[in-house]
N, C-alpha and C positions, 0 to 999 in steps of 0.2 A: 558768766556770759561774756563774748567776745566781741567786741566794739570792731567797726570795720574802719578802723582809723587808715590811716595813710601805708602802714607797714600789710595791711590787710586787705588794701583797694582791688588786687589781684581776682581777689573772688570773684568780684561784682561781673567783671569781663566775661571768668569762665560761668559763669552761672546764666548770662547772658547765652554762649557758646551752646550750654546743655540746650536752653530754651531753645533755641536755634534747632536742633537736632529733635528736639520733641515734636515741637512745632509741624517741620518740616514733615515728618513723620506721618502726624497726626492730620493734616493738609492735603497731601499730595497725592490723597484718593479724587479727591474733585476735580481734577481737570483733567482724569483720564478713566473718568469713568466710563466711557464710551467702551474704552478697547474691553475694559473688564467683562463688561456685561456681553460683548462679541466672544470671548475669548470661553467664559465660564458657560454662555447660552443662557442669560438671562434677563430680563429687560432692565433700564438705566434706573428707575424708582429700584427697583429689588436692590440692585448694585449701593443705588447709595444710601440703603442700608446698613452698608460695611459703616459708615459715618456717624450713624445712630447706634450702631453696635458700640465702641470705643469711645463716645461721649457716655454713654447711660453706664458703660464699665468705672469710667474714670470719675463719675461723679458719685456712685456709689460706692466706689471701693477708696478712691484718697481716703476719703475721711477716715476709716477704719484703718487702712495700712499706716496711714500718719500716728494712730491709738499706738497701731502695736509695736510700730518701730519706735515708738516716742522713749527708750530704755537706751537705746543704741546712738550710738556721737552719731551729729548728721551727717557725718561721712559717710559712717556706714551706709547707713537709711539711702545716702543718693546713688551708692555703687550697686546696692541691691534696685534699685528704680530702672536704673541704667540696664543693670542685665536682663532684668523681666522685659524692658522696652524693645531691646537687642532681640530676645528670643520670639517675641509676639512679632515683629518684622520678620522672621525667617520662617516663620509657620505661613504666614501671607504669604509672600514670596515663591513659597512651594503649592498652593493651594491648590484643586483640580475642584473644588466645590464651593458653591457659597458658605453655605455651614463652616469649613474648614477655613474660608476667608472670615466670616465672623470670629470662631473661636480665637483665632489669632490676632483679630483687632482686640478681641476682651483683654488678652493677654497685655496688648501694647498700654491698654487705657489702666491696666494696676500699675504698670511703670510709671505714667504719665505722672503718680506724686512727688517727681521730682521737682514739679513746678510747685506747689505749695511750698515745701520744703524749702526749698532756695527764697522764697519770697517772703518765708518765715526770718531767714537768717538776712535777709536784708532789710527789713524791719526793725529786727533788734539789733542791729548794728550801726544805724541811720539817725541822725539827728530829726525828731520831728517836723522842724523847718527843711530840713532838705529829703525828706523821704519821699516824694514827688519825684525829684531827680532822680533818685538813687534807684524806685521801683518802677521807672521808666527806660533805663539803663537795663536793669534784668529781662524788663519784658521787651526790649530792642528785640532780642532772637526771637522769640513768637513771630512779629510784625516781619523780621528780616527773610522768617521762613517763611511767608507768603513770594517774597523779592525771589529767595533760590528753588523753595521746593517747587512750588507749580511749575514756574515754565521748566526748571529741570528734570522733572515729574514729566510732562508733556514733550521734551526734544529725546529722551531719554527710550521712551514708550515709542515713539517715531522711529527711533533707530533702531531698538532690536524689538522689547515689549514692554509691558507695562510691569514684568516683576524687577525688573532692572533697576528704577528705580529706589524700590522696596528695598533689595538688596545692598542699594547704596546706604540708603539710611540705617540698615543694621551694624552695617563695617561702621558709620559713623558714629553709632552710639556705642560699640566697645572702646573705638580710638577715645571715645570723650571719657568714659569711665576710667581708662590710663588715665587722658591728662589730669583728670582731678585727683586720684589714687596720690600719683604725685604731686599737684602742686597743693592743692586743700589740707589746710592744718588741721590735726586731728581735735585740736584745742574747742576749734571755732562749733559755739553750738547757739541753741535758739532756747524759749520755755518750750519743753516740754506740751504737749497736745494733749486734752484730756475733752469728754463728751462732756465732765462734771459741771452740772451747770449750762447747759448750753442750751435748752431751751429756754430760762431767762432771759439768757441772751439774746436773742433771735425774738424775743416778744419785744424786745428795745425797737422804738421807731426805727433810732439811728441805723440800727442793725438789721432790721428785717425790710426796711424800703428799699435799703444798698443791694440785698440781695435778691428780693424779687425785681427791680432793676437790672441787674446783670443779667438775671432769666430772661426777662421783655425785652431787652434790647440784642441777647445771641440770639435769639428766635428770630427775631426779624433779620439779621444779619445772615443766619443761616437758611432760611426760608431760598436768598440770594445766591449766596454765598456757596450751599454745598451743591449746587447744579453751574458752576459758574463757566464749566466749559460748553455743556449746550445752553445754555441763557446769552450766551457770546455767537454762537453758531447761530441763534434766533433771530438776533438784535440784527447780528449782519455777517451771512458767513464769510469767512477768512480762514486763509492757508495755517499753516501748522506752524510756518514762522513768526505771520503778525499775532497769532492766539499769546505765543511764545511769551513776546512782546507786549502783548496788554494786559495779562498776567503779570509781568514785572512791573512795567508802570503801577499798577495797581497795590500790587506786594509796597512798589516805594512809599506810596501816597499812608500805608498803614504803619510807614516805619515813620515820617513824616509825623502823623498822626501822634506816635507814640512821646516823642520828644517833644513833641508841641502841648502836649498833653500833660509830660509830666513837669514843662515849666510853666504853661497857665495854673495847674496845683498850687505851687508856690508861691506862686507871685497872686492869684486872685482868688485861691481856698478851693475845694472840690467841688461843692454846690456848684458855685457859680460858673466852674468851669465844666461843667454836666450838663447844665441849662442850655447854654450855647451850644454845646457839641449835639446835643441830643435833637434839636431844633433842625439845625443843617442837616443834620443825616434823614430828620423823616423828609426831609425837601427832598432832598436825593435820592432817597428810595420810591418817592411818587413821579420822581423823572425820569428815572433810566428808561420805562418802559417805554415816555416818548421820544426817545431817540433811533425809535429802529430807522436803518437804511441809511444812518449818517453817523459813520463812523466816527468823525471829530466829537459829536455829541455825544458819542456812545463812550469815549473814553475821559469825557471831561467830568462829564454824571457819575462816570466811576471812581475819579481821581479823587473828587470831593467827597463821594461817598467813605471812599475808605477812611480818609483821612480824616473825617467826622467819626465816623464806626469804630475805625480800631485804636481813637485815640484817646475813647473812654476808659482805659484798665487803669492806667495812673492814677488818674484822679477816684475811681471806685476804691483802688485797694487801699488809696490813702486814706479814703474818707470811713474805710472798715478800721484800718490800724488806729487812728485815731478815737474811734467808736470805746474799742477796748483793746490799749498797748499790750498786757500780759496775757491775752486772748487770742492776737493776731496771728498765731499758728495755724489755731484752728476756725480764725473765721475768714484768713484766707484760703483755705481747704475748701470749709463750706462756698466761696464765692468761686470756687474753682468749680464746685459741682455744681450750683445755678450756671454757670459758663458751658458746663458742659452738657445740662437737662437742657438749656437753650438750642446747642450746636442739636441734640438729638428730636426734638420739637421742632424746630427751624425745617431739620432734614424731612421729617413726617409730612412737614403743613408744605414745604417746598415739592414732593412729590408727588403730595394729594392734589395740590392744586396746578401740577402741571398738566392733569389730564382733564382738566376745565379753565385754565386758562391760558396754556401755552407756556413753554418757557420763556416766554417774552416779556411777559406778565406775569410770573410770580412772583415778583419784588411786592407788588401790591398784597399780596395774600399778607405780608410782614409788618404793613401798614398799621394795625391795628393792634400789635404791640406794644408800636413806639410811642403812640398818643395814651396809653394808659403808662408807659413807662413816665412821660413827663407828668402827668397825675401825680405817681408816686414824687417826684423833684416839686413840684407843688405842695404835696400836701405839708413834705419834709418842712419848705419854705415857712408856710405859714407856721408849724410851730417852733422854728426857730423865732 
């Protein structure tokens, strides 16, 4: 196994880069969903289904392609991730149907294990005390592709359409597969991923509250989160530049989020730093909805939102890694797919209830996530 000492630190950046590029990828259906469903002829719930397509792909399929590549140096594993990603963006991109827009998001959510994989190798690379940093650092690109994909996703779509976008994220994930081809040591590997044993695992408190956690808290976020461009248009509509704009604010407050995140890990243990984060976000998710009509509210509700929300992944994957070190392959995999049965749950209950509550009001529908997710931080507390 390959320690990611100082001669190795390189990775951490591009692995960062990938996430960025998945991210973005996997994002930057939501804030133009509008044109899609104008463009294919069918309504905005149906559309962001594409969302639920590529979570429910991604969380069933890592785990398994993690099994089978688990023979292959995790080079290999991340250049083949990289290309399925590549190719499921170019089937989107050409789409003239929804079917044909889903089948290519499935495609994009098998690539998506590039994000375990990298998160496995920064795990076993990381010093215990500093793996908080280190897998806040990797997940900077997730958080950063909120910063580039949506508003570039929505000025992109504005200028010519909405495949443009798509199309960029494909060019960007062959460019990303070079840089790593070339700079990723072929040396650098992680333990191996096996199912053996894994429902043991997952009956472990430690193990199975971190994970229905990550479930409770995307759902709520996604309930949000995958409507974010008309929940924005509800709240208070605005031009195509300020959406731009609040879009990236928002993307910041999640990178924010992330680094804030992965040095409370450190410095005050993942519990503790769960408990707090998890608190401020259900405030935030019961506010947004009263700020319609007042845009400063409307973007302040959100800054803290995100920055509560998306600045749980550190401290969960540490609090997994730590659970069980020679495991953490695959039960960052598994915490990928609660991430992503959330993002696809989130999108269900976000659509179902926009047509009883308004998109104004579907942050509420996600309410009742969060309060059973601090149950699970409860319950964990007391047997500690």
């Amino acid at each position: 196994m390959t320690s990611m000492t100082s001669e190795t630190s390189p990775p951490l950046a591009l692995f960062s880069l990938g996430n960025l590029v998945v991210g973005t990828g996997a994002f930057i259906l939501a804030g133009i969903l509008g044109s899609i469903s104008v463009d294919l002829g069918i309504g905005v719930p149906a559309a962001g289904q594409a969302m639920t397509a590529y979570a429910l792909s991604t969380a069933l399929l890592a785990p398994f392609l993690l099994v089978l590549t688990g023979k292959l140096r995790r080079k290999q594993a991340m250049a083949l991730a990289l290309a399925l990603f590549a190719m499921g963006n170019l089937v989107c991109s050409f789409a003239g149907s929804l079917t044909t827009l889903l089948l290519g998001r499935i495609l994009m959510g098998a690539g998506a294990m590039f994000t375990p994989i990298v998160a496995g190798l920064t795990v076993a690379g990381s010093p215990p005390a500093q793996r908080g940093k280190a897998l806040s650092l990797v997940f900077l690109g997730i958080s950063l592709s909120y910063v580039v994909g949506l508003p570039m996703g929505t000025w992109l779509t504005s200028v010519q359409s909405w495949r443009l976008p798509i199309q960029v994220v494909a060019a960007a994930s062959m460019l990303m597969l070079a840089v790593l081809m070339w700079r990723v040591p072929a040396s650098l590997q992680s333990p191996g991923a096996s199912f053996q044993g894994a429902v043991a695992l997952i009956r472990k408190p430690a193990v199975g509250l971190s994970l229905l956690l990550t479930l409770l808290y995307f759902t709520a976020i996604f309930t949000l989160f995958g409507y974010i461009g008309p929940v924005l248009q509800a709240l208070g509509p605005m031009s195509v530049s300020q959406m731009s704009l609040t879009l990236l604010a928002i993307g910041v407050s999640g990178v924010l989020g992330t680094l804030i995140g992965g040095w409370a890990t450190d410095r005050f243990g993942p519990l503790r730093t769960l408990q707090v984060q998890l608190v401020i976000f259900l405030v935030a998710q019961v506010v947004v909805p009263l700020t319609v009509g007042n845009y400063a509210a409307i973007l302040a509700a959100l800054l803290v939102w995100g920055t509560a929300g998306f600045g749980m992944m550190p401290p969960q994957q540490a609090r997994l890694a730590a659970a069980s070190a020679k495991n953490a392959p695959l039960l960052l995999s598994l915490n990928t797919s609660m991430l992503y049965f959330g993002t696809a749950l989130g999108s269900i209950v976000g659509g179902t209830s926009s047509a009883y509550l308004g998109f104004g009001q579907i942050a509420w529908a996600g309410i009742p996530f969060l309060a059973l997710g601090l149950m699970t931080l409860r319950v964990r507390a007391e047997r500690d």
